[in-house]
Structure formats: C-alpha cells, structure tokens
C-alpha positions in Angstrom: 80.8 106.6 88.1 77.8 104.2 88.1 78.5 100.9 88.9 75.5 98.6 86.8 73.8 95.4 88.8 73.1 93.5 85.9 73.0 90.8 88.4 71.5 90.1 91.5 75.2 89.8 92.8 75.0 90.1 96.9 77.9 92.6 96.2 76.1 95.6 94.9 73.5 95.8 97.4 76.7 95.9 99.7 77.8 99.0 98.2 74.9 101.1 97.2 74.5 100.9 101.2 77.9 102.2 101.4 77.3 105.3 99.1 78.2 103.9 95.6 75.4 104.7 92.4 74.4 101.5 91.7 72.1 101.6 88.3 69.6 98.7 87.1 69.8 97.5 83.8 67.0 99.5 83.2 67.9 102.6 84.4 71.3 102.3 82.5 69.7 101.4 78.7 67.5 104.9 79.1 70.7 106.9 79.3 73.2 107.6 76.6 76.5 106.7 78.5 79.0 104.2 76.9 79.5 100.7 79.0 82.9 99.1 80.1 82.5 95.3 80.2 85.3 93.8 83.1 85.7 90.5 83.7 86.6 89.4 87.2 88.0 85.6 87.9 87.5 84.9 91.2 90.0 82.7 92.5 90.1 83.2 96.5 88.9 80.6 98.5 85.0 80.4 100.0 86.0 82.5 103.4 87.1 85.6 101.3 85.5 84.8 98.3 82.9 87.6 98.6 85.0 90.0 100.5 87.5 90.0 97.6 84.6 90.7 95.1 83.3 93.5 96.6 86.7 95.1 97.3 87.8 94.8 93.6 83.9 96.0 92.5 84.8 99.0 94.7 87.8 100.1 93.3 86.2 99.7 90.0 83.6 101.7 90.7 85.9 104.5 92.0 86.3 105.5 88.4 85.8 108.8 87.3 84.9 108.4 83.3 82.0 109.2 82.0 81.1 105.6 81.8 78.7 102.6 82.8 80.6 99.8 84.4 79.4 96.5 84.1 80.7 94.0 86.3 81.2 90.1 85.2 82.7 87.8 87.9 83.3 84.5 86.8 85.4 82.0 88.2 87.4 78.1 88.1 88.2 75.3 89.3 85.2 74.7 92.1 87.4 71.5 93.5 87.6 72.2 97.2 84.8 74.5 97.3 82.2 74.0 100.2 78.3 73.1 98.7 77.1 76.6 99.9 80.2 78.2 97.8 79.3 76.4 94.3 75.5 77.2 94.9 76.9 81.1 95.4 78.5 80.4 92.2 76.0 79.0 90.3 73.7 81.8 91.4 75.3 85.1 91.0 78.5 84.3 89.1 78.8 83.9 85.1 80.1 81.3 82.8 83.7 81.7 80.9 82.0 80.3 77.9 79.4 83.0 78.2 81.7 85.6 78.7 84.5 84.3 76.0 80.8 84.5 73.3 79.9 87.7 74.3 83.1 89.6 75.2 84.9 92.0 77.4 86.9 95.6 77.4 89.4 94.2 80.0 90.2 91.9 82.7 90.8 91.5 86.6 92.2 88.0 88.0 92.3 88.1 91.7 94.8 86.2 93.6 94.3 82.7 95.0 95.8 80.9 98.5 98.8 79.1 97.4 98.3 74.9 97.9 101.4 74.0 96.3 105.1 74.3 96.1 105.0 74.1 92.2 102.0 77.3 91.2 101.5 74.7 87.8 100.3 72.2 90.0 97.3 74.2 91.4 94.2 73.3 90.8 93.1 76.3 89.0 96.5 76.4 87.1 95.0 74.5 83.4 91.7 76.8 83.3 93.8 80.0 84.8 95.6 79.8 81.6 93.3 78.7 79.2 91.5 82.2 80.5 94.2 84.3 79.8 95.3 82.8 76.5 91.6 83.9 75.1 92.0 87.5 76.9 95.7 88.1 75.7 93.7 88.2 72.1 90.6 89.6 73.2 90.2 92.3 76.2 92.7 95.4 76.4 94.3 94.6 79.7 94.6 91.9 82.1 95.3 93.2 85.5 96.5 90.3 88.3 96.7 90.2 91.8 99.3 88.7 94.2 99.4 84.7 93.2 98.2 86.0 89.6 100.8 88.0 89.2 103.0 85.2 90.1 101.3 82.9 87.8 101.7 84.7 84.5 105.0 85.8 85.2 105.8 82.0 85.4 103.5 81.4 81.9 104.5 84.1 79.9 108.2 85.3 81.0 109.4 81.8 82.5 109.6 83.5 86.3 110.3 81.4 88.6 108.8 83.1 92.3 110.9 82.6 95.2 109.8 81.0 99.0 110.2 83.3 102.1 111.5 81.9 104.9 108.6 83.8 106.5 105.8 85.6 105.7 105.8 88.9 104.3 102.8 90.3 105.7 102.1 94.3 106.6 101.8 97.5 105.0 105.0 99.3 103.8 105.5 102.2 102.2 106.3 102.2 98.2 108.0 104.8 95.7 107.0 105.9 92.1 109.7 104.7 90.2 108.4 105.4 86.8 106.5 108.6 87.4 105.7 109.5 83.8 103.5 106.4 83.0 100.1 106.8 82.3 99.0 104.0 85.3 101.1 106.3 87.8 99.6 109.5 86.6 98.2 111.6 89.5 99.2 109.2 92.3 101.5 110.1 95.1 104.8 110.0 94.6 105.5 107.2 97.8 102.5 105.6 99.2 101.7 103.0 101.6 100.9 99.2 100.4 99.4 95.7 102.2 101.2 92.8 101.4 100.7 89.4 102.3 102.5 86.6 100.6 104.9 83.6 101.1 106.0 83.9 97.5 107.4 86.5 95.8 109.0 87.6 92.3 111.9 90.8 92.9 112.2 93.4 90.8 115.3 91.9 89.0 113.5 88.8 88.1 110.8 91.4 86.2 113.4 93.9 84.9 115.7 91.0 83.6 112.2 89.4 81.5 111.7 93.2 79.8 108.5 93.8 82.1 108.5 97.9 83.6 108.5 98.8 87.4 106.0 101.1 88.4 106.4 101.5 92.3 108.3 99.6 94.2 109.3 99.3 97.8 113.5 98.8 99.3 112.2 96.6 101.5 109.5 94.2 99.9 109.9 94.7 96.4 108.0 95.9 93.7 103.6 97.0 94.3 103.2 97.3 90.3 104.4 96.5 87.5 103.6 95.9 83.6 104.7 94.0 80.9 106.9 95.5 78.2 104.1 96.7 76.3 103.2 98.9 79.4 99.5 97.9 79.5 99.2 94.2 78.4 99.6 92.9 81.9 99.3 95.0 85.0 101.0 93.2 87.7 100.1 94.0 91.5 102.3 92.2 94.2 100.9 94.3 96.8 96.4 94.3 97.9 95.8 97.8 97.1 91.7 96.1 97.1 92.3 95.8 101.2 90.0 96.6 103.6 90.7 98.3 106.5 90.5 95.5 108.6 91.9 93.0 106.1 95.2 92.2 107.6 93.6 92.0 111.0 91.2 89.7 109.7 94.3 87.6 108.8 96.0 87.9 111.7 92.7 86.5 113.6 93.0 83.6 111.8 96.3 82.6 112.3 96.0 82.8 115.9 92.7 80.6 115.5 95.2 78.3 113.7 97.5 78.4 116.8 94.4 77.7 119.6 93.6 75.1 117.3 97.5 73.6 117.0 97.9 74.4 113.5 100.9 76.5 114.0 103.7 76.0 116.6 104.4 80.1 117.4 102.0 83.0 118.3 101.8 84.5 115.0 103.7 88.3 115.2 101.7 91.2 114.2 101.6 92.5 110.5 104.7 95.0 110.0 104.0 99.1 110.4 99.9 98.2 110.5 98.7 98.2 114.2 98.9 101.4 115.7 100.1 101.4 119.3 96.9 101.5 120.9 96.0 98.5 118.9 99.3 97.0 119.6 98.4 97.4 123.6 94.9 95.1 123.0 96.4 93.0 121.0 99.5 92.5 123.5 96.9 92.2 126.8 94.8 89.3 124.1 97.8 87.3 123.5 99.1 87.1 127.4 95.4 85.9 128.2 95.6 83.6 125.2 99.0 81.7 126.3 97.5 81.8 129.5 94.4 80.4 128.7 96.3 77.5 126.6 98.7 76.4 129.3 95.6 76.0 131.4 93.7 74.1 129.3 91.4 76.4 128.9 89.6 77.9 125.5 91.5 80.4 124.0 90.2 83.6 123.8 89.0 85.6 120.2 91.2 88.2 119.3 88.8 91.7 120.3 88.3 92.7 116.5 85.7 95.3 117.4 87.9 96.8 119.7 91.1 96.8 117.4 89.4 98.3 114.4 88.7 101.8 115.7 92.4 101.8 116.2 93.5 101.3 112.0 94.3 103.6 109.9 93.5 103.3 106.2 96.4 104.7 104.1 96.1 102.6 101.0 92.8 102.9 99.5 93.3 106.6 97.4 96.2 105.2 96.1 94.6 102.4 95.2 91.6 103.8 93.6 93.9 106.6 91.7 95.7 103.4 90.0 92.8 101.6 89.0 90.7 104.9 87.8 93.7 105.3 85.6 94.4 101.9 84.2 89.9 101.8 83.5 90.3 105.0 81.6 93.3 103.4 79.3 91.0 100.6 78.8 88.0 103.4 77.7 90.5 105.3 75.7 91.9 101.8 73.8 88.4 100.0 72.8 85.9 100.4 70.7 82.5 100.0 72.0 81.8 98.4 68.6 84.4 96.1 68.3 84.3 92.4 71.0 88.2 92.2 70.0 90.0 95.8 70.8 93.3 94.6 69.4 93.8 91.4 66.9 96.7 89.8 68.0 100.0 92.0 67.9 98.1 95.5 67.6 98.4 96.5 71.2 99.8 99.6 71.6 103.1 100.5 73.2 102.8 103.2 76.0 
C-alpha cells in the first residue's frame, strides 16, 4: 500500500528507488483512501539511526490495506548525538509535542544500544516513558523493539531483564506458539529470526506478569509477544526490520573494535547466519587480520562486498506478514474521526 512523504525524510526517496509507491501529499489528498498516522521514536544511535528508519518504514509499507500510511518519526534524548545527527533531526524528524497535539493511530518504538547496567538510568529512560504514558491513552498499539521491549516490561510489569554472559547474536529459528491470534494469522508456523542482544527477558518472566507468547524459540526465547490485552503492547525481542546484511554489518564492527583494542578476542561469527561460503572469506579475513596485528601491521576490513552475495534472507516475509497484520488491527480498531481510539480502559481484549 502507498507509503505518503509528507516529509522530505531521506528515507522515502530510499525506497521509491527500491520499488515502494511513495505518494506526495498532494497526490494522496486527491484520492479517497483513509490514512493511518504511526509514530516512530527513534532511539538507535547516529551510525544506525537512518538504517533503522528505513527498515521499520519498510515493513510498514509492506501493508496490504486499502490505506494511506503516513509516517511520523520523532525521537529523544539528543545527549550524545554527533552535530550532523541533531541537524538530521531537526530537519527531517517531528516534535513529541507536535505529534501528542495532533495525534496518532498507533505506535513503533525502536530499540536503543544499551549504556547502562540499570535500563532506568539511560538517558532516554524519563522521556521513553513520558512517551508511552501519553500513547497507552491515546494510539491503539504500541509495538517495541529489542531494548524497548525490555524497557516497558520493566515499567509496566516490574520485569527485571537478565545479563548474558555473552552475546546472543544470530538468526534462529522460532515456533508459533499461539497460532490462533490475530498478529500470527497467515504466518509460518516456524520461521527464522535475528537476534542481537546482551539483555534478555525469558518467556517465564512474561508468562508469570499475564503478557501472551506468540512465537518463541527453545533456544533464545521468545520473538513476540503481547500484553494481556493481546494488542496493547506488542513486544519483539527478536529484529524482524533486519537487513540482509545487518548482522554482518555488526560483526564488521566488532572486529574494527578488536584492530582498534577495544575487545580482547576475535569476535565469533553470528549463530546459523553465514553460509559456508561466507564462513570460508570470513575465516581466510581473520587469519590475515591476526596476522596483520602481530606484525604491526593495519588490520585488514572485513570483505563486506564479497560476503554479502553469500546471505541468505529468511526473515523478512515473516516479518512483513506480522506487521501487515498488527497495521490492519490498528485500521480495524480506530476511528479516523476520533485523535483518542480508546479512552482509558476501552481497549479491546483479543
């Protein structure tokens, strides 16, 4: 379905070159199609701050309602952002204040790189909260991502996430576990996942609160879940917004962080991602980078352009099956005539 640039957001000229209908304003007020209104907080920091924008736009705009999608990313707390990344912000991004006058349908809060032991002492932690407290009474849905997740679990059910003693990082294969929900409708029973945390809530911890498991994996845990109601909260652990190259991307930068002596150990490759013939580049780049190192020489970049061809995508359908369900609840639950779809306590139980 069209995707409207009611901005001048880098993002949709990104995607109409990728394929997507991108409509002007214009174009969209001369035909009689209702509008969604999604907010998207923006929490990711300046390196993947537009990447994660245009992944979440394009799983938006995978939806298949007969519907005009408007698009409102917003974000908070700029502390630590570079000068270049608060003038992007100031240019293409809205204002909470604006969007909190005007109003929204539903929600997306992306996930953020964890800074602190304790998830209230982040930065964005007061002004996180202060969002969702107005959108619990205001927008249909709030749908969170990885740290998000983790923070209103925290905020709303007392969760307390739990420290790995390493990184979870990969993509693993999930199960259905409550097929005959409406978010789960149409999807693949088991389907693959990226994941990519330190932190992480378990399935008890949500079960035990009164939230709902929607897939889940035996090895990493639950992908999504919801809160009691069944569409208050949807709750992602896993990145179904990943690019192909996403987990590559991360796995380039923590060997940078190793040439640079940031990290002690040659970070291992993401679990079940690489295909062999990846696994052989990546194996040949690693014995020239330790040698390189112990000779005092620069380390080599890891050969992303010759890795890529190598990935396989097994995410994304799944992905955009989820979120063209959860965007047709949110069509099917507000009124395009009403800024507050459900006073407080109205929400309907699925």
């Amino acid at each position: 379905m069209p995707l409207v640039a009611q901005s001048d957001l880098p993002a949709f000229e990104y995607l109409r070159n990728e394929g997507h209908t991108i409509l002007s304003p214009e174009h969209a007020q001369r035909q009689d199609i209702r509008e969604l209104h999604i907010g998207l907080l923006n929490m990711m920091p300046d390196a993947a701050l537009r990447a994660t924008e245009r992944q979440f736009i394009r799983l938006v705009g995978a939806c298949n309602q007969v519907v005009q999608l408007c698009i409102h990313p917003f974000s908070v707390a700029s502390e630590g952002r570079s000068a270049e990344a608060r003038a992007y912000l100031r240019q293409h991004y809205e204002s909470f204040d604006d969007l909190r006058r005007e109003g929204l349908d539903a929600l997306i809060v992306t996930g953020a790189n964890p800074a602190s032991e304790d998830i209230t002492g982040e930065a964005f932690w007061d002004p996180l909260i202060d969002v969702v407290d107005w959108a619990q009474e205001n927008v249909c849905s709030i749908l969170c991502s990885c740290l998000a997740t983790h923070a209103m679990l925290k905020q709303y059910s007392g969760i307390e996430r739990r420290r790995r003693s390493q990184k979870r990082w990969g993509v693993y294969s999930h199960r259905v576990t409550e097929p005959e929900h409406p978010l789960v409708r149409n999807v693949n029973t088991r389907f693959d996942s990226p994941r990519s945390h330190v932190f992480e809530v378990t399935d008890e911890q949500v079960l035990e609160a009164g939230g709902r498991i929607l897939a889940s994996s035996d090895s990493v845990g639950f992908h999504l879940a919801t809160s009691a109601d069944g569409f208050g909260f949807v709750f992602f652990q896993g990145h179904p917004e990943y690019d192909i190259d996403s987990l590559l991307k991360e796995y380039k930068r923590e060997v940078q962080r190793w040439a640079e002596g940031e990290r002690a150990d040659f970070p291992p490759h993401p679990e079940h991602y690489f295909s062999p013939a990846a696994i052989d580049i990546l194996d040949r780049h690693r014995e020239h980078a330790l040698t390189a190192r112990e000779a005092g020489r620069p380390v080599p970049e890891v050969p992303e352009a010759e890795v890529v061809p190598h990935l396989d995508n097994t995410w994304t359908d799944t992905g955009k099956a989820i979120f063209n369900n959860w965007l047709g609840l949110v069509y099917q639950l507000t009124d395009r005539d009403r800024q507050t779809p459900f006073p407080s306590g109205s929400r309907p139980i699925l």
